[in-house]
N, CA, C and O atoms as CSV, one atom per row, in Angstrom:
chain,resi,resn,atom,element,x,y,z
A,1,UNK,N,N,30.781,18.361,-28.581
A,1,UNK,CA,C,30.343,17.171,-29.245
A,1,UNK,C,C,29.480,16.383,-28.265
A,1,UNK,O,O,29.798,16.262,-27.082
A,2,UNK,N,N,27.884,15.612,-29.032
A,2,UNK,CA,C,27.555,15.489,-28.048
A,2,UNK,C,C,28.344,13.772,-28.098
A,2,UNK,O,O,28.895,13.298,-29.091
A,3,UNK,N,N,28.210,13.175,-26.920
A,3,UNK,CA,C,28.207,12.131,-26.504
A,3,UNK,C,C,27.149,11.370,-25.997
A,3,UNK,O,O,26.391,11.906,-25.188
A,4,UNK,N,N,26.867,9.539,-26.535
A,4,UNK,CA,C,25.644,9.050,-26.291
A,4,UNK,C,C,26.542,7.635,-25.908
A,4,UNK,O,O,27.452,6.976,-26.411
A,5,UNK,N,N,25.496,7.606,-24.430
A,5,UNK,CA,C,25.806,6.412,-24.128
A,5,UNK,C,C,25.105,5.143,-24.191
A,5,UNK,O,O,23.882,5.138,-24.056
A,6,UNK,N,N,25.754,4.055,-24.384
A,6,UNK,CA,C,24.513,2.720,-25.176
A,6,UNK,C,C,24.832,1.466,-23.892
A,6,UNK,O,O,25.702,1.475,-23.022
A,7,UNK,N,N,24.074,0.737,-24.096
A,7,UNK,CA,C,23.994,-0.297,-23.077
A,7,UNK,C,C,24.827,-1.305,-24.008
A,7,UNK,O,O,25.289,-1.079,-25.127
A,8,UNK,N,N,24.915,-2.876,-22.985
A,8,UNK,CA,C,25.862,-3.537,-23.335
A,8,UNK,C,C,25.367,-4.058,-24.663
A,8,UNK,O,O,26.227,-4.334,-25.500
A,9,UNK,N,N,23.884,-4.255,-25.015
A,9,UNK,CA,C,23.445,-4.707,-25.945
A,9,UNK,C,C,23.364,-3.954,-27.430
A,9,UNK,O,O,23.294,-4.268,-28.618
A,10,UNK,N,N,23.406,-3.032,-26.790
A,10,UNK,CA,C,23.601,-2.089,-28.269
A,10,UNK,C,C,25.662,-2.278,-28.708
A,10,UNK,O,O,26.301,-2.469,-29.743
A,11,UNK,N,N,25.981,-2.099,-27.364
A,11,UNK,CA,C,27.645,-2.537,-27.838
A,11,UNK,C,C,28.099,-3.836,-28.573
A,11,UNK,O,O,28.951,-4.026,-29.441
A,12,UNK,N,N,26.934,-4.947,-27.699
A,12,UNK,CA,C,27.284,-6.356,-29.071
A,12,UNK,C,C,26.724,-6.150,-30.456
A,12,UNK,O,O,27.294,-6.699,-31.399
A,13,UNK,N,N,25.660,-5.410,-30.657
A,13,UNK,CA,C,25.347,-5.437,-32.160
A,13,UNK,C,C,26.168,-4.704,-32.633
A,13,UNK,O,O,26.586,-5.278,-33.639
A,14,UNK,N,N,26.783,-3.531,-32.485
A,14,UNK,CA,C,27.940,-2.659,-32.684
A,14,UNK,C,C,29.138,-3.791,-33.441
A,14,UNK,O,O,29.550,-3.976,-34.587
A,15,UNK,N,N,29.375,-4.330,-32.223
A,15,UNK,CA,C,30.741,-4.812,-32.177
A,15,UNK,C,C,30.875,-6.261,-33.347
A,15,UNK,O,O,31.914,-6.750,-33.791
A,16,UNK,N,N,29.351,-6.712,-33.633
A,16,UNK,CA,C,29.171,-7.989,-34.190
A,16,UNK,C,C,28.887,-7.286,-35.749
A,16,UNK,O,O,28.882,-7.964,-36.777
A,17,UNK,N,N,28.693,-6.055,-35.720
A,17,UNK,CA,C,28.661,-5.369,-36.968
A,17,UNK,C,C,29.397,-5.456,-38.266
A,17,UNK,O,O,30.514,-4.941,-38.320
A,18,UNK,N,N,28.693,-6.292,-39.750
A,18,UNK,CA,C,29.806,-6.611,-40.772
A,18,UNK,C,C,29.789,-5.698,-41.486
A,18,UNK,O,O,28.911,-5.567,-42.339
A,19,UNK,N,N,31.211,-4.445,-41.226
A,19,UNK,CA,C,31.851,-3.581,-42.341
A,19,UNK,C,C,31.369,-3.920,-43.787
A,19,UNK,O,O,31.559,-5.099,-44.087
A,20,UNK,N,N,30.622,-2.924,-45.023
A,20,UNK,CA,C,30.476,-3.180,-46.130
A,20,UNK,C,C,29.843,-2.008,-46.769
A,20,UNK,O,O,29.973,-0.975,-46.111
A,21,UNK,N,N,29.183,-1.894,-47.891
A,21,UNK,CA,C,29.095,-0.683,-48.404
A,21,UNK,C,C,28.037,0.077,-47.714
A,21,UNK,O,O,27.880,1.226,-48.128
A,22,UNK,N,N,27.256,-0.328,-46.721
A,22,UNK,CA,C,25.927,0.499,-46.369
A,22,UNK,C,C,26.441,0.623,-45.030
A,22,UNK,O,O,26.258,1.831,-44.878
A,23,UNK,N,N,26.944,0.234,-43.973
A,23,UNK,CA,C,27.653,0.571,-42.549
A,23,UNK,C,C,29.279,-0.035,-42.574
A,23,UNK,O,O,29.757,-1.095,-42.979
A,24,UNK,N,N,29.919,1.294,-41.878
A,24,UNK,CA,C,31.628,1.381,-41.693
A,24,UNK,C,C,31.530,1.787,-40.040
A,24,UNK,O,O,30.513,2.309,-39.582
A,25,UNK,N,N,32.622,1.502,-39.279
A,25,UNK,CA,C,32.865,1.790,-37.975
A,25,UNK,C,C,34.582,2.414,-38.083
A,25,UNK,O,O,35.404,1.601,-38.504
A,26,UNK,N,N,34.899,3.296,-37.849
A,26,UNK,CA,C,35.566,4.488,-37.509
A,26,UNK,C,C,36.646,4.559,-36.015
A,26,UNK,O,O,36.007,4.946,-35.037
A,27,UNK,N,N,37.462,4.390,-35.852
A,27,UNK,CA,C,38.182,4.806,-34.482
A,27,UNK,C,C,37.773,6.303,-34.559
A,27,UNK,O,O,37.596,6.996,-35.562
A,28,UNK,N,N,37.638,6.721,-32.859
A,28,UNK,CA,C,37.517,7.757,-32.358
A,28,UNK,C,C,38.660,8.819,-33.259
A,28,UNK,O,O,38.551,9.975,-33.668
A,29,UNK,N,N,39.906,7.677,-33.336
A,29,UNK,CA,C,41.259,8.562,-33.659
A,29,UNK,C,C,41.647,8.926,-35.053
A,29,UNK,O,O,42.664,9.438,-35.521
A,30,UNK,N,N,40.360,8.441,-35.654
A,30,UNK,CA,C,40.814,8.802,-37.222
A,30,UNK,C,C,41.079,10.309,-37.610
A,30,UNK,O,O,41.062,10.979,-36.578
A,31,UNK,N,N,41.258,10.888,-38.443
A,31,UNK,CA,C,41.901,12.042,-38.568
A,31,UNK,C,C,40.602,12.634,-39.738
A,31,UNK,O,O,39.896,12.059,-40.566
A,32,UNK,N,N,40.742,14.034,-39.298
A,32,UNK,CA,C,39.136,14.559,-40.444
A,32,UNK,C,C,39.394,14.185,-41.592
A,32,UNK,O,O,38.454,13.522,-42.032
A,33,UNK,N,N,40.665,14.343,-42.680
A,33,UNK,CA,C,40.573,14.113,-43.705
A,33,UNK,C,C,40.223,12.436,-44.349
A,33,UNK,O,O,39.652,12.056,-45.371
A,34,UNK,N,N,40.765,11.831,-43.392
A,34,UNK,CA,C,40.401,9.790,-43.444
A,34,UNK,C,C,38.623,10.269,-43.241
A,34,UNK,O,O,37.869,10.296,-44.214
A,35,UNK,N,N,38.225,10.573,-42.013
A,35,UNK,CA,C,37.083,10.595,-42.126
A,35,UNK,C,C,35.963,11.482,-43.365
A,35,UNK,O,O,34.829,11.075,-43.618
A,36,UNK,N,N,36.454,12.459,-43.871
A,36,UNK,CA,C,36.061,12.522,-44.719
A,36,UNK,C,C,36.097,11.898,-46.105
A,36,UNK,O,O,35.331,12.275,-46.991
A,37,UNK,N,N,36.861,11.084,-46.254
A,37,UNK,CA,C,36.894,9.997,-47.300
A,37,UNK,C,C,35.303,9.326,-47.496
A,37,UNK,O,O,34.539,9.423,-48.456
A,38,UNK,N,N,35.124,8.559,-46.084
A,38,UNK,CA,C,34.335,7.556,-46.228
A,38,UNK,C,C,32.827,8.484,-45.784
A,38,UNK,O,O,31.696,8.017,-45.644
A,39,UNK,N,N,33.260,9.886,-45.634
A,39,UNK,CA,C,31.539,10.705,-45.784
A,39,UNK,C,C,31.441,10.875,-47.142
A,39,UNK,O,O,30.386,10.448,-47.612
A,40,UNK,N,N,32.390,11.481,-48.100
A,40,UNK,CA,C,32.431,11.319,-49.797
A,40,UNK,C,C,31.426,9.923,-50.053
A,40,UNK,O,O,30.231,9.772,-50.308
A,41,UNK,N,N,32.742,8.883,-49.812
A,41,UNK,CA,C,32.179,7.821,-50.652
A,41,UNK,C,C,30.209,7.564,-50.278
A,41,UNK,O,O,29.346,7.138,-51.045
A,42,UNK,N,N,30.101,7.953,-49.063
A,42,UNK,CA,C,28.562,7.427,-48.669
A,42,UNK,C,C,27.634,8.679,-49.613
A,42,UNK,O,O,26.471,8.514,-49.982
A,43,UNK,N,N,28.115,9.400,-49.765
A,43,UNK,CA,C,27.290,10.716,-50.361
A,43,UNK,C,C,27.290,10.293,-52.379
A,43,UNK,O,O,26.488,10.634,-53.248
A,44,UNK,N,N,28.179,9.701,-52.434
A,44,UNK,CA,C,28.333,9.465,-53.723
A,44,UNK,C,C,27.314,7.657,-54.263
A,44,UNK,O,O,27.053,7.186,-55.370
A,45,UNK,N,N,27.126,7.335,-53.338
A,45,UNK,CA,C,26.581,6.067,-53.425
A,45,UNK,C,C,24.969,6.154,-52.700
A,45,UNK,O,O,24.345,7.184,-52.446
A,46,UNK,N,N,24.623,5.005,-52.512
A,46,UNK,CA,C,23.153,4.839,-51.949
A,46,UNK,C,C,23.240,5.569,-50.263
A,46,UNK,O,O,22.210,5.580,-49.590
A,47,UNK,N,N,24.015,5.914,-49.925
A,47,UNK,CA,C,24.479,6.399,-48.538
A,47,UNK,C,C,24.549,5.278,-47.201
A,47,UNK,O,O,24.968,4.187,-47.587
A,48,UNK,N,N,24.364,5.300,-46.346
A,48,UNK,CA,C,24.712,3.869,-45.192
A,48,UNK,C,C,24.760,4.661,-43.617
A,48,UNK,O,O,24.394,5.737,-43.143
A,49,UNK,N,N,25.474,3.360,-43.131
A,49,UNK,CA,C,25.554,4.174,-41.143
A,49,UNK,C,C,27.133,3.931,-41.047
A,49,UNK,O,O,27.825,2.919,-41.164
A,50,UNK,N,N,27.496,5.653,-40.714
A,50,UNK,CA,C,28.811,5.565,-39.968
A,50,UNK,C,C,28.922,5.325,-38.750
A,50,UNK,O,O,28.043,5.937,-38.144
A,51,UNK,N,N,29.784,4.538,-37.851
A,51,UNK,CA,C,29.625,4.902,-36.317
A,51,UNK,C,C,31.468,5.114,-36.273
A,51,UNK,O,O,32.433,4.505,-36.733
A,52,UNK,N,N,31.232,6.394,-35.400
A,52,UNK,CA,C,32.617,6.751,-34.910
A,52,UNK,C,C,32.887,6.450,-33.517
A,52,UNK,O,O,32.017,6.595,-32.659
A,53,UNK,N,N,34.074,6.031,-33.252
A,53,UNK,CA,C,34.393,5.862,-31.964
A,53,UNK,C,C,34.352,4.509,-31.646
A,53,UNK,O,O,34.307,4.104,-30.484
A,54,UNK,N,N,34.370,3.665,-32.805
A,54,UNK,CA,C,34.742,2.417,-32.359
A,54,UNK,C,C,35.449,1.758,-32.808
A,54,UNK,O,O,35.448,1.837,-34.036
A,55,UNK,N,N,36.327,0.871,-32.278
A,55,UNK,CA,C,37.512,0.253,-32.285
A,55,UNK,C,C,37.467,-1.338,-31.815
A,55,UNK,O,O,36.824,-1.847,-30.897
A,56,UNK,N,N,38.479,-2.009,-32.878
A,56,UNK,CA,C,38.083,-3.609,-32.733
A,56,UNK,C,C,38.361,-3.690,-31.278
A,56,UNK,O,O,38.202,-4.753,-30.677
């Protein structure tokens, strides 16, 4: 898997990011089938941005 690393500024827009139907944020630790939930729902709708691996 690859891994990408972001500066602090990309981590505040990340982190200041409001959950809703076009972008969701993901713990690293979610489990494939949770994560495949919310790849369904984006495929079934106008689609959006997942980011995994982040946590409040």
């Amino acid at each position: 898997m690859d891994v990408a690393k972001i500066n602090q500024d990309e981590v505040n827009r990340l982190l200041s990011l409001n959950e809703d139907h076009f972008n969701d944020v993901k713990s690293k630790r979610i489990s494939p089938a949770k994560l495949q939930e919310t790849f369904v729902a984006f495929a079934n709708s106008d689609g959006g941005d997942l980011y995994v691996g982040v946590e409040d």
